[in-house]
N, C-alpha and C positions, 0 to 999 in steps of 0.2 A: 568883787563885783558879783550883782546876783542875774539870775536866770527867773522872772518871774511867770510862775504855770495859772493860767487861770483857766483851773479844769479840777473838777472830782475823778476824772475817768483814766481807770487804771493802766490801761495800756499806755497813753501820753502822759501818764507820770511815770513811768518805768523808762519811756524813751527820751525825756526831759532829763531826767537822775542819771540816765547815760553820755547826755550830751552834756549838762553838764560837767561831770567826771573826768571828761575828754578834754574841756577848753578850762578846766580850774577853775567853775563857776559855782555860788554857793547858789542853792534850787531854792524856791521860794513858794510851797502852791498855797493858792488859796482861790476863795470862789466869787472875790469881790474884789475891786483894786481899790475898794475904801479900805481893808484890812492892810494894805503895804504903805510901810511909812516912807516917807521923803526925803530919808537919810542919805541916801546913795543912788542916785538913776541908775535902772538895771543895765545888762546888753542886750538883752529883748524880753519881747513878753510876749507868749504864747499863749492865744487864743483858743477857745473852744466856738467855733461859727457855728458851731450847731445847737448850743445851749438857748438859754433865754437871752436875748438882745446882744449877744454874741459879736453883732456887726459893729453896735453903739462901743460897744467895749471897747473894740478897738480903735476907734473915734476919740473914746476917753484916753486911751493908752497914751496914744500919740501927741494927744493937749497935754497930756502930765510930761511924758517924757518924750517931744521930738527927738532926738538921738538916739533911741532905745527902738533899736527894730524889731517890727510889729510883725508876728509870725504867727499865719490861722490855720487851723487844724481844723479836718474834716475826716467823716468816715469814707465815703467816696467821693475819688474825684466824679466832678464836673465842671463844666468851663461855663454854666449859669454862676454856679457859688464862687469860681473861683474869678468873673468881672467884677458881682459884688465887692468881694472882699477885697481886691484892690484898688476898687473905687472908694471905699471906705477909709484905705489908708495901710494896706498889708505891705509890707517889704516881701514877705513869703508867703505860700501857701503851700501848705502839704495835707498827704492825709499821715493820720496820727501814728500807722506803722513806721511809713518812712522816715517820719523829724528828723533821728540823731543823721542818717547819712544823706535828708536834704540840705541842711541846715549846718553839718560843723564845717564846713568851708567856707559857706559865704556869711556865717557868725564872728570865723574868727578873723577873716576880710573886715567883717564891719565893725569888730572891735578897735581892730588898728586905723580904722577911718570912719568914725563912725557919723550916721546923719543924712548920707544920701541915699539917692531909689538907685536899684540898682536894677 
């Protein structure tokens, strides 16, 4: 099962490569989800909401793969960014330090059940 990062940015690829490591997930980055193929829906895909269109991404994510929970990364919290991005369709939000110890509990929760908001 993959972990798919869509981010260039090094710190949340470092804490992606951790989390996955932790839940036995192969890492996936790339900076388009036209590059990931449809072989396998991942267990989530992690956003960069701060990039270009960032929010549409995860719009996209979520039409490609409903079951694959949608998780946005930011450099600072705010609670503007963080209605957006769950209006958008985020299962999580974090910023890009925290991921591995927002994210590996309620990743490996929504692997064993995956699909609903939580």
């Amino acid at each position: 099962m993959n972990l798919v990062a869509v981010t260039s940015d090094g710190l949340t690829l470092r804490n992606a490569a951790r989390l996955a490591g932790e839940l036995d997930l192969d890492l996936v980055q790339t900076v388009s989800l036209a590059e990931v193929a449809d072989t396998e829906p991942p267990a989530a895909v992690l956003i960069d909401l701060e990039a270009d269109d960032g929010l549409g991404v995860v719009s996209e994510a979520k039409d490609r793969w409903p079951q694959a929970m949608a998780i946005g990364l930011v450099t600072m919290p705010g609670n503007e960014v963080w209605k957006r991005a769950e209006r958008a369709g985020c299962d999580l939000v974090t910023t890009r330090g925290a991921l591995a110890k927002a994210a590996s509990t309620k990743l490996t929760n929504w692997i064993r059940e995956p699909g609903g908001r939580r």
